[in-house]
mmJSON file of the N, C-alpha and C atoms, coordinates in Angstrom:
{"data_MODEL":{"atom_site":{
"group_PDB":["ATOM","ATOM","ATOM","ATOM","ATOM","ATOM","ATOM","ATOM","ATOM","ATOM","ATOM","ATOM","ATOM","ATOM","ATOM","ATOM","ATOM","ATOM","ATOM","ATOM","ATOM","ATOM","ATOM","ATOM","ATOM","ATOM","ATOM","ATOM","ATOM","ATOM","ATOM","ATOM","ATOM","ATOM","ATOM","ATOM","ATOM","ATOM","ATOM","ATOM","ATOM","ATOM","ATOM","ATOM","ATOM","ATOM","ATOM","ATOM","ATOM","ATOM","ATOM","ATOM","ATOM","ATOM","ATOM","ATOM","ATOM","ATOM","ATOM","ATOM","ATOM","ATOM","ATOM","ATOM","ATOM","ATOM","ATOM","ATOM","ATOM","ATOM","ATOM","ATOM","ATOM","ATOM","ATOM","ATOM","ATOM","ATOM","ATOM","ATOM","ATOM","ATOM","ATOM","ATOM","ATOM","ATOM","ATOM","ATOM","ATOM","ATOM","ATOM","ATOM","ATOM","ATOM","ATOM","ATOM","ATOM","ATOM","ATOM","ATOM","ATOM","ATOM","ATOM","ATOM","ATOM","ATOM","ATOM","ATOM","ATOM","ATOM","ATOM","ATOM","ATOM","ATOM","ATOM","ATOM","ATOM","ATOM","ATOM","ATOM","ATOM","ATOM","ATOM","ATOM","ATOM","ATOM","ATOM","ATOM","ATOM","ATOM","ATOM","ATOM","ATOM","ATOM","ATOM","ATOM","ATOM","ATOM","ATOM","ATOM","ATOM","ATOM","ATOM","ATOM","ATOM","ATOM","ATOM","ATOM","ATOM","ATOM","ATOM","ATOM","ATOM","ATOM","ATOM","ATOM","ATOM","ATOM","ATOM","ATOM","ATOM","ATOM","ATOM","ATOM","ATOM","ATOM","ATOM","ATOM","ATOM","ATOM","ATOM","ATOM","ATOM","ATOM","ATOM","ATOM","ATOM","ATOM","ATOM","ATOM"],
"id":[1,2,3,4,5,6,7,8,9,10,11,12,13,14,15,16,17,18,19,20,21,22,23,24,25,26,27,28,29,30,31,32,33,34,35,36,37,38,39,40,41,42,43,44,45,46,47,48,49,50,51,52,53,54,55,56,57,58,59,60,61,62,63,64,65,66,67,68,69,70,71,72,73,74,75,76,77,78,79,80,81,82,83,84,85,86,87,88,89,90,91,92,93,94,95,96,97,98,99,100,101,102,103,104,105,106,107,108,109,110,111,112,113,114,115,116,117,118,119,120,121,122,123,124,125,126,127,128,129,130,131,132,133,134,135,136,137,138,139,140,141,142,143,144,145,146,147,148,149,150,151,152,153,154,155,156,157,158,159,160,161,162,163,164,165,166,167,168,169,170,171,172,173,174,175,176,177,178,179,180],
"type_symbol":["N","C","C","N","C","C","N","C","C","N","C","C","N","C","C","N","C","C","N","C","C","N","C","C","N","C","C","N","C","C","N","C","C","N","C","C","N","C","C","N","C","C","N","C","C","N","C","C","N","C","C","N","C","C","N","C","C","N","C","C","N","C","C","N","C","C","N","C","C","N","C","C","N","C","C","N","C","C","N","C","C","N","C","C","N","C","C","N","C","C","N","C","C","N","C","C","N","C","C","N","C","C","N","C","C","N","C","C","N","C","C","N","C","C","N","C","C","N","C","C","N","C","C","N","C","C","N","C","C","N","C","C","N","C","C","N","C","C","N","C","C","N","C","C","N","C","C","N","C","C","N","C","C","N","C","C","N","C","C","N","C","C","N","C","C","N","C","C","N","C","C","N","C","C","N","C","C","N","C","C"],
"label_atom_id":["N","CA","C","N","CA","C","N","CA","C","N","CA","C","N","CA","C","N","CA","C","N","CA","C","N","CA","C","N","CA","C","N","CA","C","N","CA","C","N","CA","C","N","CA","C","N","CA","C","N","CA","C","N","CA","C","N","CA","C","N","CA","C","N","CA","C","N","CA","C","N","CA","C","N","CA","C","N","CA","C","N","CA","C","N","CA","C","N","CA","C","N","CA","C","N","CA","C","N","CA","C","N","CA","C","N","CA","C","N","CA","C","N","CA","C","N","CA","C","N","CA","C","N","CA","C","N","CA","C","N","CA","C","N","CA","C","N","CA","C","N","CA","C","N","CA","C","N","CA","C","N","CA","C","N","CA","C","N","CA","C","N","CA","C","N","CA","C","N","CA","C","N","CA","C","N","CA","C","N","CA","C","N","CA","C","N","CA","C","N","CA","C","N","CA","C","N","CA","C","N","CA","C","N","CA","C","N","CA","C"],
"label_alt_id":[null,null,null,null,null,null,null,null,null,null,null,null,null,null,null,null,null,null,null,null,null,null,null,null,null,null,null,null,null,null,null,null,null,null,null,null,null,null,null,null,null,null,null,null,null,null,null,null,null,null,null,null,null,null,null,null,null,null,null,null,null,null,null,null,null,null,null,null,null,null,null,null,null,null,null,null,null,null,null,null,null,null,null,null,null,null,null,null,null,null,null,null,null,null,null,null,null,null,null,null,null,null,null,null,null,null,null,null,null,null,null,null,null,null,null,null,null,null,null,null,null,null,null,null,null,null,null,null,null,null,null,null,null,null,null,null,null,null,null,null,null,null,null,null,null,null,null,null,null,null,null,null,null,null,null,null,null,null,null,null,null,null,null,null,null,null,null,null,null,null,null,null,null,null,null,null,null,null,null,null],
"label_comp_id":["UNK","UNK","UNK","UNK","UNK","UNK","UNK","UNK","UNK","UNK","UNK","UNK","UNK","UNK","UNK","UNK","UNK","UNK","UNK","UNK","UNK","UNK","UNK","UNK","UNK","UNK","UNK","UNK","UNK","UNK","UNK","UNK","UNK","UNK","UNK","UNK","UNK","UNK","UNK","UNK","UNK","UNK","UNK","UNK","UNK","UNK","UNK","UNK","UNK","UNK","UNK","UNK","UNK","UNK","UNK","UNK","UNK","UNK","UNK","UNK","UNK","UNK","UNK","UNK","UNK","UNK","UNK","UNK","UNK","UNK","UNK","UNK","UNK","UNK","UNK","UNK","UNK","UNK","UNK","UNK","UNK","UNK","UNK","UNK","UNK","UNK","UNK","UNK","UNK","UNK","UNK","UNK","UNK","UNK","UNK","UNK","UNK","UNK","UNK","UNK","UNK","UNK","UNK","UNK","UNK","UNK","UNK","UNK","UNK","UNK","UNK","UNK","UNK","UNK","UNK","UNK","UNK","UNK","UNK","UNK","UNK","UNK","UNK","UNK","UNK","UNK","UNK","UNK","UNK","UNK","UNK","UNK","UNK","UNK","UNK","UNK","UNK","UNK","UNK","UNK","UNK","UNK","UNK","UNK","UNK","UNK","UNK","UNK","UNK","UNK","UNK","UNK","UNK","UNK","UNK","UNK","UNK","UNK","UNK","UNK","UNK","UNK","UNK","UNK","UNK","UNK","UNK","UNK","UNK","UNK","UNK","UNK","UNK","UNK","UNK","UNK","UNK","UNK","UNK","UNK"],
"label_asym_id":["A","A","A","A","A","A","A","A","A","A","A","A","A","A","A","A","A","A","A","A","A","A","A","A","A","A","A","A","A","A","A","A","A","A","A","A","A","A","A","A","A","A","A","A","A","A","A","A","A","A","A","A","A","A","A","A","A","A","A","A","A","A","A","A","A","A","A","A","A","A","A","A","A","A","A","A","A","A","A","A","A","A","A","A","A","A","A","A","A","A","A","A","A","A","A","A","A","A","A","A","A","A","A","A","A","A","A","A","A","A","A","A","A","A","A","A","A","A","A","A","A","A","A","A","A","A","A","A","A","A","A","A","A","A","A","A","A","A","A","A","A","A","A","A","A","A","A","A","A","A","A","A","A","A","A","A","A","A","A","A","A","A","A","A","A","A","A","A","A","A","A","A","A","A","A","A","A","A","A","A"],
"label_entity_id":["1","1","1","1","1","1","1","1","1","1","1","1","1","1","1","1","1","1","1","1","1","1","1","1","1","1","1","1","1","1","1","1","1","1","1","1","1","1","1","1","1","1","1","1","1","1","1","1","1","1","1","1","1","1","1","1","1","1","1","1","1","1","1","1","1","1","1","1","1","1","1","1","1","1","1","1","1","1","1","1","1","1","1","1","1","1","1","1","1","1","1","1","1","1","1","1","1","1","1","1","1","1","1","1","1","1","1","1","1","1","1","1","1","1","1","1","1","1","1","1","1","1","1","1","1","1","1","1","1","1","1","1","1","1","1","1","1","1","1","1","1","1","1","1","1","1","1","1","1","1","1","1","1","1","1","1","1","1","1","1","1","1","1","1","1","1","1","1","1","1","1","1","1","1","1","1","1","1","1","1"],
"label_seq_id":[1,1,1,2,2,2,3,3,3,4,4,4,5,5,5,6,6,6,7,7,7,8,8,8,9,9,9,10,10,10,11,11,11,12,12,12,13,13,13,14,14,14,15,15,15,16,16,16,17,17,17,18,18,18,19,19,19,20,20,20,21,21,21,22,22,22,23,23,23,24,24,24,25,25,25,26,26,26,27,27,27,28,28,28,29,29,29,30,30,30,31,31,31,32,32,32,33,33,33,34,34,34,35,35,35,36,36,36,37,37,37,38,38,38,39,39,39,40,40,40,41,41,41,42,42,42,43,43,43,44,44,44,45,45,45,46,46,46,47,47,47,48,48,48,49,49,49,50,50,50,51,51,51,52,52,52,53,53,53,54,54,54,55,55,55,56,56,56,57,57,57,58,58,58,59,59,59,60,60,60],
"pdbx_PDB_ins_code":[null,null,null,null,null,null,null,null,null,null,null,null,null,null,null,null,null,null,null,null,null,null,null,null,null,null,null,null,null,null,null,null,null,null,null,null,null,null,null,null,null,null,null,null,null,null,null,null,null,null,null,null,null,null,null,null,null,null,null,null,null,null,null,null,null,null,null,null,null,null,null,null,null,null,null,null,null,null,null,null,null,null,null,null,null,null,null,null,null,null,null,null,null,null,null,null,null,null,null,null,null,null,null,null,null,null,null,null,null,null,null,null,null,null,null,null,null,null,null,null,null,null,null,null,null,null,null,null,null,null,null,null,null,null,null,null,null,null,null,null,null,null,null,null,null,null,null,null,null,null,null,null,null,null,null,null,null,null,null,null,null,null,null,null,null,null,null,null,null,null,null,null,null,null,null,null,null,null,null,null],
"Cartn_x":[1.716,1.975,2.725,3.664,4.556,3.738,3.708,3.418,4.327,5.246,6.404,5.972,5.16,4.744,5.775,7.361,8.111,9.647,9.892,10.98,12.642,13.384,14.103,15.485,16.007,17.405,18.153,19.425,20.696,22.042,22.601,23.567,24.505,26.004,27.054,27.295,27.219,27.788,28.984,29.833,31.259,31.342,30.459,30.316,29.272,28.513,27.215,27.182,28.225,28.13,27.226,28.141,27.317,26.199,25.545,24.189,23.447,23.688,22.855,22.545,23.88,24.055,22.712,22.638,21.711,20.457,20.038,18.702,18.321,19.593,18.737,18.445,19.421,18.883,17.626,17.599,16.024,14.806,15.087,14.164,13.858,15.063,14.527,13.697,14.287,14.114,12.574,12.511,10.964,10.025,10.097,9.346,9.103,10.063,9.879,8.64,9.157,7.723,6.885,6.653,5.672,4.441,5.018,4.433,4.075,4.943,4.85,3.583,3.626,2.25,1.31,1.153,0.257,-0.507,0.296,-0.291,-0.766,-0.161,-0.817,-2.358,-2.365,-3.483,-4.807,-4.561,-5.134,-5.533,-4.505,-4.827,-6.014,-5.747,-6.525,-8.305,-8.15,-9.547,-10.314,-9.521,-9.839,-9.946,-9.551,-10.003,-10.881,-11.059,-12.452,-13.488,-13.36,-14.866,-15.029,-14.14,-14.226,-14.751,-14.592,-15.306,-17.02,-17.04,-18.376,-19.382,-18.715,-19.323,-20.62,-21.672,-22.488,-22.96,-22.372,-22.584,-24.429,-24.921,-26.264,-27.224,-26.746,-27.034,-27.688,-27.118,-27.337,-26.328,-25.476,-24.516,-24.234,-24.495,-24.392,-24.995],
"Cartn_y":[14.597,13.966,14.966,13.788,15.135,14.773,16.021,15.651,16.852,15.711,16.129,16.562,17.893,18.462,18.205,18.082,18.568,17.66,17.017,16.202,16.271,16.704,16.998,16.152,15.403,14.605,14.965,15.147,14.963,14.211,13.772,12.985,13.412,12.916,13.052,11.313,11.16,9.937,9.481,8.722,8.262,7.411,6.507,5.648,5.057,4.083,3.108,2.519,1.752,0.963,1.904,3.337,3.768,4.337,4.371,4.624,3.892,2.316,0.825,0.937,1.549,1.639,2.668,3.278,4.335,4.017,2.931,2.848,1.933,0.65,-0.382,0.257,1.106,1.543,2.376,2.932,3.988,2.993,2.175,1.247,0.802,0.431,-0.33,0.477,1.718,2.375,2.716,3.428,3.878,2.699,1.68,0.051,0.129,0.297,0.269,1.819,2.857,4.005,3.384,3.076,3.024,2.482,0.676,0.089,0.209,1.257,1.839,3.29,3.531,4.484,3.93,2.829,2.009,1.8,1.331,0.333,1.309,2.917,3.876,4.416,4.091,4.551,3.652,2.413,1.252,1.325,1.46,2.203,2.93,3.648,5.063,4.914,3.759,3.662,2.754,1.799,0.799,1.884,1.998,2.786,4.115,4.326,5.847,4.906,3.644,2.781,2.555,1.721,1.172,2.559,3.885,5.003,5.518,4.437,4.783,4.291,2.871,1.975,2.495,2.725,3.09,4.504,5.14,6.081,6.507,5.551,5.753,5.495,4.858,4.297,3.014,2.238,1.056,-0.406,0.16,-0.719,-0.591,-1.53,-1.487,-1.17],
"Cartn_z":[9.834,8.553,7.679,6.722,6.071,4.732,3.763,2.408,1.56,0.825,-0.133,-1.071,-1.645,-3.24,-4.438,-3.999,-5.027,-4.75,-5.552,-4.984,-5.741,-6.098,-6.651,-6.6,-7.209,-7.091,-7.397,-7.599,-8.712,-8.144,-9.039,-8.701,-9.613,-9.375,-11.018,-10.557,-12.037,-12.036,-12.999,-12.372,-12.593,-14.042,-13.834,-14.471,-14.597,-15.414,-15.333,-14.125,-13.357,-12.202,-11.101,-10.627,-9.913,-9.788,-11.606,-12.187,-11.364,-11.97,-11.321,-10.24,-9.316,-7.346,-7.205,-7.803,-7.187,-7.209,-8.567,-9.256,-8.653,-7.932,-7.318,-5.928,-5.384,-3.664,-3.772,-5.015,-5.206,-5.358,-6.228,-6.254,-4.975,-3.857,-3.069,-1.919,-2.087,-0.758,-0.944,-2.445,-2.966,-2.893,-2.895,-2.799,-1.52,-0.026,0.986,1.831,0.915,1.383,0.82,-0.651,-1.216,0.044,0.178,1.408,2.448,3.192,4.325,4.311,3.159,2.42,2.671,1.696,1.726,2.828,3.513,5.459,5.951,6.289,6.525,6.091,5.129,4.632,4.977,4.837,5.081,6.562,7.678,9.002,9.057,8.508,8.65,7.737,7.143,6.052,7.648,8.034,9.029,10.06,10.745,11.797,11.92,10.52,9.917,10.384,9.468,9.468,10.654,12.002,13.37,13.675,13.764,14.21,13.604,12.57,12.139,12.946,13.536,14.287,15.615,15.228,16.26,16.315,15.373,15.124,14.843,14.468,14.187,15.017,16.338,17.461,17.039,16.412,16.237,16.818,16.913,17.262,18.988,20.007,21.598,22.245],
"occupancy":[1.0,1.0,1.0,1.0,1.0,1.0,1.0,1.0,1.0,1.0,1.0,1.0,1.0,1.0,1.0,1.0,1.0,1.0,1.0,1.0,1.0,1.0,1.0,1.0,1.0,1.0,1.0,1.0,1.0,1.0,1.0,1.0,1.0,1.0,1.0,1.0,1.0,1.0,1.0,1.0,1.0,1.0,1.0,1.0,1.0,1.0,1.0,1.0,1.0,1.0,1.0,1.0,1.0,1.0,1.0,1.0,1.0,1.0,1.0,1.0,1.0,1.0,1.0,1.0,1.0,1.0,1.0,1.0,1.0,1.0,1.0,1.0,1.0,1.0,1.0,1.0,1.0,1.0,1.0,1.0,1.0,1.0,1.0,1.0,1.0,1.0,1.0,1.0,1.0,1.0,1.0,1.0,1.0,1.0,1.0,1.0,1.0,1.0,1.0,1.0,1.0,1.0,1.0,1.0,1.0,1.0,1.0,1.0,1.0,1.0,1.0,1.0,1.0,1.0,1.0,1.0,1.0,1.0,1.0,1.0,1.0,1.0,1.0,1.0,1.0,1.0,1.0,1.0,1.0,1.0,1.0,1.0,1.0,1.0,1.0,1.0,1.0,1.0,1.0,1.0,1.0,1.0,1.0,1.0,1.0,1.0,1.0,1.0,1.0,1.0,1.0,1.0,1.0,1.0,1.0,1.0,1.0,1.0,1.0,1.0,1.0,1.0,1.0,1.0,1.0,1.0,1.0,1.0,1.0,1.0,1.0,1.0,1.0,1.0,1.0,1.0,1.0,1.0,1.0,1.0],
"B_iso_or_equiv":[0.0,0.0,0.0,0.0,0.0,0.0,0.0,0.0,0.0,0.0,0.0,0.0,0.0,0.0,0.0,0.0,0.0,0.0,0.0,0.0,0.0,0.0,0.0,0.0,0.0,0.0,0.0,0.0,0.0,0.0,0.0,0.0,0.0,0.0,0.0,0.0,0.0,0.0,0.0,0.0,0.0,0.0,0.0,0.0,0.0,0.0,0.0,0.0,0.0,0.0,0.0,0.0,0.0,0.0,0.0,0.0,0.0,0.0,0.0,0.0,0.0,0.0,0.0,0.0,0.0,0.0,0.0,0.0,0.0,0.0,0.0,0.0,0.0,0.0,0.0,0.0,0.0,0.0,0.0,0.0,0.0,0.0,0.0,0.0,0.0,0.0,0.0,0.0,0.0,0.0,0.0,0.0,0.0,0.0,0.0,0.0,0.0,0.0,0.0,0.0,0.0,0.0,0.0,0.0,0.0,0.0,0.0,0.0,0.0,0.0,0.0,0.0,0.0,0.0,0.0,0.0,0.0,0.0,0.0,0.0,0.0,0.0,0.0,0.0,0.0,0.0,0.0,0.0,0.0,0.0,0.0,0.0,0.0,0.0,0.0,0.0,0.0,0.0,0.0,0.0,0.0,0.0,0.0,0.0,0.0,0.0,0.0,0.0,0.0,0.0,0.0,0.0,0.0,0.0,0.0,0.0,0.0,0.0,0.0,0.0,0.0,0.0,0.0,0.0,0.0,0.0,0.0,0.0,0.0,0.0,0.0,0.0,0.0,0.0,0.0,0.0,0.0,0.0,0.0,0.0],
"pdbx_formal_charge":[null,null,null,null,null,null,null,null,null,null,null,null,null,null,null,null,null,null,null,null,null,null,null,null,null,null,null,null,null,null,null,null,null,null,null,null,null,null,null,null,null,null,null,null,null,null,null,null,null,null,null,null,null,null,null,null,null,null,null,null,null,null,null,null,null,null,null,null,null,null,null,null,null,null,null,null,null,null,null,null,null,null,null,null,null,null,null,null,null,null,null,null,null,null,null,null,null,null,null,null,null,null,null,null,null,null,null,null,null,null,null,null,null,null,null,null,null,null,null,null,null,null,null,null,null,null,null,null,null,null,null,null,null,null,null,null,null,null,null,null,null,null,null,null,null,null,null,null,null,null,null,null,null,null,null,null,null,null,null,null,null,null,null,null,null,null,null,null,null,null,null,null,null,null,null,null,null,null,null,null],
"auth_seq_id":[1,1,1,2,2,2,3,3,3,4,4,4,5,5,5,6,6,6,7,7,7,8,8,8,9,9,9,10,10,10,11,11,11,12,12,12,13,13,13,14,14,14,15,15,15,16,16,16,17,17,17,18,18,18,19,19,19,20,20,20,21,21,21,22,22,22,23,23,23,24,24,24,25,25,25,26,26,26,27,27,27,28,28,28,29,29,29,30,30,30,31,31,31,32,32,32,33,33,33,34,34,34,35,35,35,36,36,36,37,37,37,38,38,38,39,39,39,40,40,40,41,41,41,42,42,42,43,43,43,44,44,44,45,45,45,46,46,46,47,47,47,48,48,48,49,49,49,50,50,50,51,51,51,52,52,52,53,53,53,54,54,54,55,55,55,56,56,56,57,57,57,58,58,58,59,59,59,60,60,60],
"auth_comp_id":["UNK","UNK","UNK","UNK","UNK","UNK","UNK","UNK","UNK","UNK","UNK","UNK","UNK","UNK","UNK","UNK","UNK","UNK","UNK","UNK","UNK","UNK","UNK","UNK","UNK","UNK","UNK","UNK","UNK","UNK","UNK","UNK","UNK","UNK","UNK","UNK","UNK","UNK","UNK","UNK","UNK","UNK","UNK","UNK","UNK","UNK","UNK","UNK","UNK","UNK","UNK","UNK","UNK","UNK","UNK","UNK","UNK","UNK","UNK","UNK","UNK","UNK","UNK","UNK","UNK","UNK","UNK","UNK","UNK","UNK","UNK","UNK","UNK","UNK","UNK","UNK","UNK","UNK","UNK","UNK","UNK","UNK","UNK","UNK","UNK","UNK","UNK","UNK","UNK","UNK","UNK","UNK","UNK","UNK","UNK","UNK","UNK","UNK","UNK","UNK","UNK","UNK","UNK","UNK","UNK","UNK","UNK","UNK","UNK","UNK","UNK","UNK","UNK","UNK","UNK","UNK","UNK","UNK","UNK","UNK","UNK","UNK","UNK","UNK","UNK","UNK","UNK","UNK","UNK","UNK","UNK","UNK","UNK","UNK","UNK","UNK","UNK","UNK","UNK","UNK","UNK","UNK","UNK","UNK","UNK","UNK","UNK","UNK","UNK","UNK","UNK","UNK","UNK","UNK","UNK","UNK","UNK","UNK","UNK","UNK","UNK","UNK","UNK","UNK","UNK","UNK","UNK","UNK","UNK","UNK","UNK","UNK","UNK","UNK","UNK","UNK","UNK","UNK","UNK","UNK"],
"auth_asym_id":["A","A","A","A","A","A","A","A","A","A","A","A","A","A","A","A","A","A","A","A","A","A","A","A","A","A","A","A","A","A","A","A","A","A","A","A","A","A","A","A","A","A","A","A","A","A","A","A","A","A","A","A","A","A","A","A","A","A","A","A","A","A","A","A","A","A","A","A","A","A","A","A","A","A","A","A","A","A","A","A","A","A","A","A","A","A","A","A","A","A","A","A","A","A","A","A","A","A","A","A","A","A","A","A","A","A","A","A","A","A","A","A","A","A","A","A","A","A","A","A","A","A","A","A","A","A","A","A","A","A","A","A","A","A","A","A","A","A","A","A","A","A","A","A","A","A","A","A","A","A","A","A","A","A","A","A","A","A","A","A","A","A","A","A","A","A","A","A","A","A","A","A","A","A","A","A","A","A","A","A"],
"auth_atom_id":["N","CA","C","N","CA","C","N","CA","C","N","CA","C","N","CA","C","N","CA","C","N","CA","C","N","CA","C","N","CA","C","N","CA","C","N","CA","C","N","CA","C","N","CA","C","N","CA","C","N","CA","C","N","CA","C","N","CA","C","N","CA","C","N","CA","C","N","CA","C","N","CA","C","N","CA","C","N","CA","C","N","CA","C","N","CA","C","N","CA","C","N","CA","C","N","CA","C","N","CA","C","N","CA","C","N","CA","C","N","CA","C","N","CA","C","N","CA","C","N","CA","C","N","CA","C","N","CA","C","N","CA","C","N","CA","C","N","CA","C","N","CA","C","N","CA","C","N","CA","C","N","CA","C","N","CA","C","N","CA","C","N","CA","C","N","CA","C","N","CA","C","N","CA","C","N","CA","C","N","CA","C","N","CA","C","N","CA","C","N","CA","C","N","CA","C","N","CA","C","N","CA","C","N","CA","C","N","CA","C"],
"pdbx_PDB_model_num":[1,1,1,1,1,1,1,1,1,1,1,1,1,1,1,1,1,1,1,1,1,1,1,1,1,1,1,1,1,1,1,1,1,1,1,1,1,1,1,1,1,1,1,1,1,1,1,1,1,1,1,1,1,1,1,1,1,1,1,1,1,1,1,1,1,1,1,1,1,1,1,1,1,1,1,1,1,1,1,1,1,1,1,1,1,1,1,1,1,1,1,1,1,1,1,1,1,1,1,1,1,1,1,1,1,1,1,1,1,1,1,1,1,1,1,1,1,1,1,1,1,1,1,1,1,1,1,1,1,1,1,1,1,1,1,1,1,1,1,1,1,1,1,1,1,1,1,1,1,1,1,1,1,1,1,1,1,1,1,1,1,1,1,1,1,1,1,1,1,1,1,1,1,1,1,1,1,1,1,1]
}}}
């Protein structure tokens, strides 16, 4: 697993248009980790618990 502490951008920009260009692909791209974060994590809560399973010798 990677974990990014520090994230740093810069751009020059021309004009407003290619402001927008950047803010909607950031938006989209950051919307698409965000989710992909998400599901990961969700993985990993689901499959902690499926490992709790029996653990107490109660379960099988």
């Amino acid at each position: 697993m990677i974990t990014i502490e520090h994230l740093e951008v810069q751009f020059d920009v021309a004009g407003d248009d290619d402001e927008a260009v950047f803010a909607r692909y950031f938006s989209r791209y950051i919307n698409q980790w965000a989710r992909a974060d998400q599901q990961q994590k969700e993985l990993k809560e689901r499959l902690r618990k499926d490992q709790q399973l029996g653990d107490d010798g109660s379960y099988g």
